[in-house]
N, C-alpha and C positions, 0 to 999 in steps of 0.2 A: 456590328453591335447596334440594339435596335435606342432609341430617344429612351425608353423605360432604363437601360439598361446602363446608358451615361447619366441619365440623372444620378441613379447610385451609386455611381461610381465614388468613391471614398479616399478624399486628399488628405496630406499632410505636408503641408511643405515645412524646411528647415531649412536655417539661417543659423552660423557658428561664424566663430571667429576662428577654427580648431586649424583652416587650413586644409592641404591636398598633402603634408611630407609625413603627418602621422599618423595612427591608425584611426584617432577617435571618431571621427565621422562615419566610417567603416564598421565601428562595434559597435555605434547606435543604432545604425541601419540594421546589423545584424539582429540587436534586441528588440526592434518594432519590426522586424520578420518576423521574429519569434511567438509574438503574440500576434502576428494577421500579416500572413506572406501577403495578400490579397490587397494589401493598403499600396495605392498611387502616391509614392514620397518623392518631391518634387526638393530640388534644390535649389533657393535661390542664391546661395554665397556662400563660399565659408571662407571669405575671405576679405574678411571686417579687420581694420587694424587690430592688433591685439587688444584686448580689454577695454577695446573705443565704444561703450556703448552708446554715443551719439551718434557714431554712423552706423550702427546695426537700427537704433531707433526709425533713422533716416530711409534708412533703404526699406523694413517692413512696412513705414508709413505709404512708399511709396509704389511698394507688391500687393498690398491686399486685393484693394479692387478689382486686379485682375484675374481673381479665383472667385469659384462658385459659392454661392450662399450657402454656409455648413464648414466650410475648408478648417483643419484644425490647423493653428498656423505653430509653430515649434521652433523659439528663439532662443540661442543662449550664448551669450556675452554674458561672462559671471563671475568679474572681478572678486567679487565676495564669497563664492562659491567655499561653503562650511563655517560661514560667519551667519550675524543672526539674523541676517535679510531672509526673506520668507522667500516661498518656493510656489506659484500662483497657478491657476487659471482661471481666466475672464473668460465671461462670456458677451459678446459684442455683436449688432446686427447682423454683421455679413459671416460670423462664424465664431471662431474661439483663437486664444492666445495663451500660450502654456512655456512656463521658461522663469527667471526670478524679476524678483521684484525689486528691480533697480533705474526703474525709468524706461527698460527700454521699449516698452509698449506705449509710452507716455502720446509719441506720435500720430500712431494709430487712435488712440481713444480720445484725440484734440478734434479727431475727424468722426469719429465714430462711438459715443460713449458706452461704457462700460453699463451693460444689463445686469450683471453680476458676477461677484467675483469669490473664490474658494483658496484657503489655503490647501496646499498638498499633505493634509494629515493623515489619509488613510493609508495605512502599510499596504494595505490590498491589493496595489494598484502600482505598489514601487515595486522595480527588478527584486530587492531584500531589504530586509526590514533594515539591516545597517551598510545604510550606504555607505560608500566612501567619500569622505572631508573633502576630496577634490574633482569628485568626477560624477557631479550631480545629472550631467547629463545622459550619462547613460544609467544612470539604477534609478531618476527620480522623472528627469523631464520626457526621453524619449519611452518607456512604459507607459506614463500615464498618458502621453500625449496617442501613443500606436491604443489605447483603449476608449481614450477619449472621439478619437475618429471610429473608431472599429462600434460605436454605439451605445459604451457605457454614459450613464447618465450622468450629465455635468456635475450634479451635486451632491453624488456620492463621491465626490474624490476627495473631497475633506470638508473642513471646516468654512463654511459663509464667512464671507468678512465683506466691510464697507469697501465699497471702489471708491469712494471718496478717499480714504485711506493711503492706494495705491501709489507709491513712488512715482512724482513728478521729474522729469528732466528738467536742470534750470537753464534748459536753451533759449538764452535772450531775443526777444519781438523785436523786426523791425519798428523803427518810429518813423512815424512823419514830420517834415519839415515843412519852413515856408515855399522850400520850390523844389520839393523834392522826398527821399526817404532815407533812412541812414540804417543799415543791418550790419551784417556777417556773413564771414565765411563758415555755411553748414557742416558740408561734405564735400570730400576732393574723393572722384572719382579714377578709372582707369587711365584714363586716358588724360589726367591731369586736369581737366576740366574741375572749375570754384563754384561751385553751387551753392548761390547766397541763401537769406530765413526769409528774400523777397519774394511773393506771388506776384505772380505774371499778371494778377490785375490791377496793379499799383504801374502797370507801362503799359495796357494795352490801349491801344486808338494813340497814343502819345508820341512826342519825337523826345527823347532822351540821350542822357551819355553816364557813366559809371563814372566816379570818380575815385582811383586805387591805385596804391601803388607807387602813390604820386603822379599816374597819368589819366587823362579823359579819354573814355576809351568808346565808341562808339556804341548806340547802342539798335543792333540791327535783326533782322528774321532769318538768315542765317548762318552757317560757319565761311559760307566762299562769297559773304559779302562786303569782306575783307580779303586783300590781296592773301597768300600764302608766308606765313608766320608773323602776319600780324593778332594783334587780339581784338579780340570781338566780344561783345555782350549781346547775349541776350534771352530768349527765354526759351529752359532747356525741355524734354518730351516726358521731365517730371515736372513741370509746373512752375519751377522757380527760376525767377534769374540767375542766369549764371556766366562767369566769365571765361573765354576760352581762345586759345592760338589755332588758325587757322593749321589744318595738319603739326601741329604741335603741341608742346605741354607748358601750359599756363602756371601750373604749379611750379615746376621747374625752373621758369623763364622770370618769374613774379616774385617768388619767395613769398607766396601768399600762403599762409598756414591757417587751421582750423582758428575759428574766433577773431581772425583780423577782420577789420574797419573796411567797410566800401558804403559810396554814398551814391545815389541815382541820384540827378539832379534833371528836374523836366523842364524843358527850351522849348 
């Protein structure tokens, strides 16, 4: 394949919470076949808690970059899914974001702001004009998103609306103290690993320790700089601090859930 030939080459990735035991991911893919067998759909997850969209928010914040300028990115966590949350796509530097408008893009556009945003009004562009109350994703998100990649022009897909507008997640900032930072727990990943709302440049060049849990917990570069099933902190290959059991699970060992309390304290 010659350099002309991968530049055009045409992504779509997609992020669900739908899972590997049913079929939906299977019959979206089959309807963004339908309109351009020829689309590269790339998968990054569908295996987001159910209706958790702060860690679908999480995890696209922390995919994009790694796709080419253009990439249509295709997200849906959709608790509300037939309620009267609107149905979007943004258009954003490094590419597009198509999926509802419940915060979960809020991540990506902290990093990357919204150039413009459209509601999904045109029928044109959905699998049928009446969709089904439950299954937006395949008659509304994965069509418009397989045309949206495939070329159609972003602002024929419906109606302009302000990105100012757009559903914010109200995922709480760390703050800083006097010798230190005070966050949360973001996202618990696979392996059990707590990935705070802390960036890694609140502790780089620093000697720190975590304080959670009730314990102080070292804070090092990296997992085997702690003996084997001890826990370690530090900063994970997304950017955030985060705390973890050497060959173990931190989640499991900690009782550390979404939104609990940990503080860096710098020594």
């Amino acid at each position: 394949m010659s350099k002309k030939q991968i530049s055009q080459q045409l992504i779509l990735t997609f992020l669900s919470d739908f899972g590997d035991r049913d079929i939906y991911v299977g019959v979206m893919k089959g309807v963004i076949a339908q309109i351009n067998p020829r689309l590269a759909v790339i998968d990054l997850t569908h295996q987001i808690p159910p209706q958790n969209i702060a860690a679908a928010r999480f995890c696209l914040m922390n995919a994009y970059l790694y796709f080419p300028v253009g990439t249509v990115h295709l997200a849906v966590v959709d608790p509300g899914v037939g309620s009267k949350r609107r149905a979007i796509a943004v258009e954003f530097a490094q590419g597009f974001l198509v999926g509802p408008d419940n915060g979960i893009f809020s991540g990506v556009l902290s990093q990357s702001p919204a150039i413009a945003a459209v509601e999904l009004t045109n029928l044109n562009y959905w699998r049928t004009p009446q969709a089904s109350n439950t299954f937006h994703g395949r008659d509304i998100f994965a069509p418009v998103g397989a045309n949206l990649a495939s070329g159609v022009p972003f602002k024929q897909l419906g109606q302009e609306i302000d990105p100012a507008s757009l559903v914010k997640l109200d995922i709480e900032k760390c703050k800083q103290t006097g010798n230190g930072v005070v966050g949360c727990i973001q996202y618990i990943d696979h392996f059990g690993n707590l990935a705070s709302n802390i960036p890694a440049s609140y502790v780089q060049g620093k000697t720190w320790h975590v304080q959670a849990a009730g314990l102080n917990i070292p804070g090092c570069k990296t997992y085997s700089d702690v003996s084997v099933g001890e826990v370690v902190a530090l900063v994970g290959s997304h950017g955030w601090v985060e705390i973890a059991i050497n060959s173990g699970n931190a989640h499991s060992k900690l009782q550390l859930d979404w939104q609990e309390p940990l503080q860096i304290v710098l020594t």
